[in-house]
C-alpha positions as CSV (number, residue, x, y, z in Angstrom):
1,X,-2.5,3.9,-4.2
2,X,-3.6,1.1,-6.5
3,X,-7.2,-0.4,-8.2
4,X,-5.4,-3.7,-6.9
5,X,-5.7,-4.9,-10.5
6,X,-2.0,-6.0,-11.2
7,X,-2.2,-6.4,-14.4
8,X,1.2,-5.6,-16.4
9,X,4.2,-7.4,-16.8
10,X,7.7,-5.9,-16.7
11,X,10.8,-7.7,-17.8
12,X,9.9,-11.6,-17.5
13,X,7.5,-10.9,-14.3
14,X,4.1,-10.2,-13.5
15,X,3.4,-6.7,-11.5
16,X,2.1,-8.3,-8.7
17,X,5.3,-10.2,-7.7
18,X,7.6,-7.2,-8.2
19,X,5.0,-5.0,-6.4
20,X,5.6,-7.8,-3.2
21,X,9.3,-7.8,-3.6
22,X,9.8,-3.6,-3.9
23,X,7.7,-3.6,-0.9
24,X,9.7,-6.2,1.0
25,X,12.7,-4.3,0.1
26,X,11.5,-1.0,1.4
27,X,10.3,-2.1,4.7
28,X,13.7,-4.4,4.6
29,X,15.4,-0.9,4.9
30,X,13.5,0.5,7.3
31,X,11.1,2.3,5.1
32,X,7.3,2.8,6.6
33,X,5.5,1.7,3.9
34,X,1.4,3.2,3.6
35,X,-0.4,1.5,0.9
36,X,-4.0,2.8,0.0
37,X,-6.2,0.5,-2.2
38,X,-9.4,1.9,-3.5
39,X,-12.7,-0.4,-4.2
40,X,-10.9,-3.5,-3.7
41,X,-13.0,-6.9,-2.7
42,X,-12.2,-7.4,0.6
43,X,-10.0,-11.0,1.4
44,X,-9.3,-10.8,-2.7
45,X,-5.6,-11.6,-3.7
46,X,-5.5,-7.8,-4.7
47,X,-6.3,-7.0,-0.9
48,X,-4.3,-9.5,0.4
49,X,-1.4,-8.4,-1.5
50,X,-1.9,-4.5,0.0
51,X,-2.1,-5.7,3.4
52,X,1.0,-7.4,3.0
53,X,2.6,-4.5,1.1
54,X,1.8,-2.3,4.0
55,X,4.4,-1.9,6.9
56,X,1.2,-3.6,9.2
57,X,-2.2,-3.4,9.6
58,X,-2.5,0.0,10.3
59,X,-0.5,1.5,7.0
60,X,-3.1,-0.2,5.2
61,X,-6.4,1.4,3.7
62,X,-9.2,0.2,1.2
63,X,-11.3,2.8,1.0
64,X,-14.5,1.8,-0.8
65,X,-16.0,5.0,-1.5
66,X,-14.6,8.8,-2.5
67,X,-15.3,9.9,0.9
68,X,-13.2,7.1,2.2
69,X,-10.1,7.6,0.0
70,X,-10.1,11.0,1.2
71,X,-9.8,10.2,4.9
72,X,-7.5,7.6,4.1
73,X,-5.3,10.0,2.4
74,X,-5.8,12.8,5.4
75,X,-4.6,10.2,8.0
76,X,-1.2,9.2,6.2
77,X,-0.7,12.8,6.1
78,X,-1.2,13.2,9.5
79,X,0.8,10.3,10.8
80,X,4.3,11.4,8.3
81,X,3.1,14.8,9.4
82,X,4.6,13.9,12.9
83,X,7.9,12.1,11.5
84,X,11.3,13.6,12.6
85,X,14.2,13.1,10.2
86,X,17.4,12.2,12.8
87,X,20.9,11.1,12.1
């Protein structure tokens, strides 16, 4: 979950480039990837950068409101609620 606001830099990079490339990595190795943004301009680079993030549409919420960030919250639960861990 994220304000959207990359605004650090670690080790020569901005945050939002290495937030892109972790995610592109995880989902590269078959990692469902949920992200949750909360109050974030909709079609803003932060937003863009979520959806993206996200393993599609449907991993991705930007809740604008408490109320919203809850439900957001209480559907990722439900969905990793129904994984099954196989060999």
């Amino acid at each position: 979950m994220t304000d959207g606001s990359y605004n650090q830099k670690y080790t020569g990079s901005d945050s939002r480039t290495q937030a892109r490339e972790t995610c592109k990595e995880m989902k590269k190795a078959g990692v469902t990837v949920y992200s949750v943004g909360f109050k974030i301009s909709k079609g803003s680079s932060p937003d863009e950068t979520m959806k993206q993030c996200a393993s599609s549409n449907e991993y991705y919420y930007n809740a604008a409101k408490g109320d919203a960030l809850k439900q957001a919250f209480r559907d990722v639960a439900l969905k990793i609620a129904d994984l099954r861990i196989t060999e």
